[in-house]
C-alpha positions in Angstrom: 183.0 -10.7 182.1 186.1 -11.8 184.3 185.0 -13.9 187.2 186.5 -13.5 190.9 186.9 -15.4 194.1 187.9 -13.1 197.1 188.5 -14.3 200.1 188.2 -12.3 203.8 190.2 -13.3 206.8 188.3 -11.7 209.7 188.7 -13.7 212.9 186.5 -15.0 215.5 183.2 -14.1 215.3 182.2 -14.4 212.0 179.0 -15.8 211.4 176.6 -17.2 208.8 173.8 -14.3 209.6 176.4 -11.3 209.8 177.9 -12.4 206.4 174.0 -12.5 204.9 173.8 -9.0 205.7 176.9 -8.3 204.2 176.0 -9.9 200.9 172.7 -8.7 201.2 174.2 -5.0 200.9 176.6 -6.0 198.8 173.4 -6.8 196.1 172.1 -3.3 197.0 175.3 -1.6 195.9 176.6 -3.5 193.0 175.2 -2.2 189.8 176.2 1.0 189.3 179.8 -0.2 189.8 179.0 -3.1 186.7 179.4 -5.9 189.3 177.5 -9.5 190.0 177.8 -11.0 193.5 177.2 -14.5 193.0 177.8 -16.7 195.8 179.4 -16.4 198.7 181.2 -19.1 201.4 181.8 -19.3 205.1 184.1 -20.7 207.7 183.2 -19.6 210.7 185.7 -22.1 212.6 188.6 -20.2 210.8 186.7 -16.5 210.5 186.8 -16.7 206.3 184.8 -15.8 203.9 185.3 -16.9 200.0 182.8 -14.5 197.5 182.7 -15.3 194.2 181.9 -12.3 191.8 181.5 -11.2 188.4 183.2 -7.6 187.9 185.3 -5.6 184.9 188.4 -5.9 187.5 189.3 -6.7 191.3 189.3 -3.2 192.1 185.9 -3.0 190.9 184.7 -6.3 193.2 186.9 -4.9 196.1 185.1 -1.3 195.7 181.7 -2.8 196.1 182.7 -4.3 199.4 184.3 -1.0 200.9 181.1 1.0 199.8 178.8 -1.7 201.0 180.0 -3.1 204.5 184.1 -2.1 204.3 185.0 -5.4 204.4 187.5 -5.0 202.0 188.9 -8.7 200.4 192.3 -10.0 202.1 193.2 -11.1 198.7 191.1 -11.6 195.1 191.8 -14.2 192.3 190.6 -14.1 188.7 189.2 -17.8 188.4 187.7 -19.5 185.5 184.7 -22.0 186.4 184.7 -26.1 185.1 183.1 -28.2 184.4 
């Protein structure tokens, strides 16, 4: 399956505990859309958060996110992992 790093511009404010929460529902909400939240990075100096996802597509990854939270991804790459 295609693997995914999005990554979310939100600001001030952006802590490790709200983003936790975020992930956390993210889990809750994945399977039926065939996606695998795997990890998950944050800046909260900068307000960004990196997730890194297993999905069929970005629009699948993205669609978790709106449905979970609505913290939709600034921008998502298809990455492939080395070693």
């Amino acid at each position: 399956m295609p693997l995914f790093m999005d990554v979310h511009s939100l600001g001030d404010g952006v802590t490790m505990d709200a983003v936790a929460q975020a992930h956390r529902a993210d889990l809750a909400t994945q399977d039926p859309h065939g996606v695998n939240y795997l990890r998950y990075w944050v800046d909260e100096h900068r307000g960004q958060i990196f997730c890194l996802v297993e999905a069929p597509d970005a629009e699948a990854a993205n669609t978790v996110h709106r449905d979970a939270h609505g913290l939709v991804a600034d921008a998502i790459y298809e990455v492939q992992e080395g070693v």
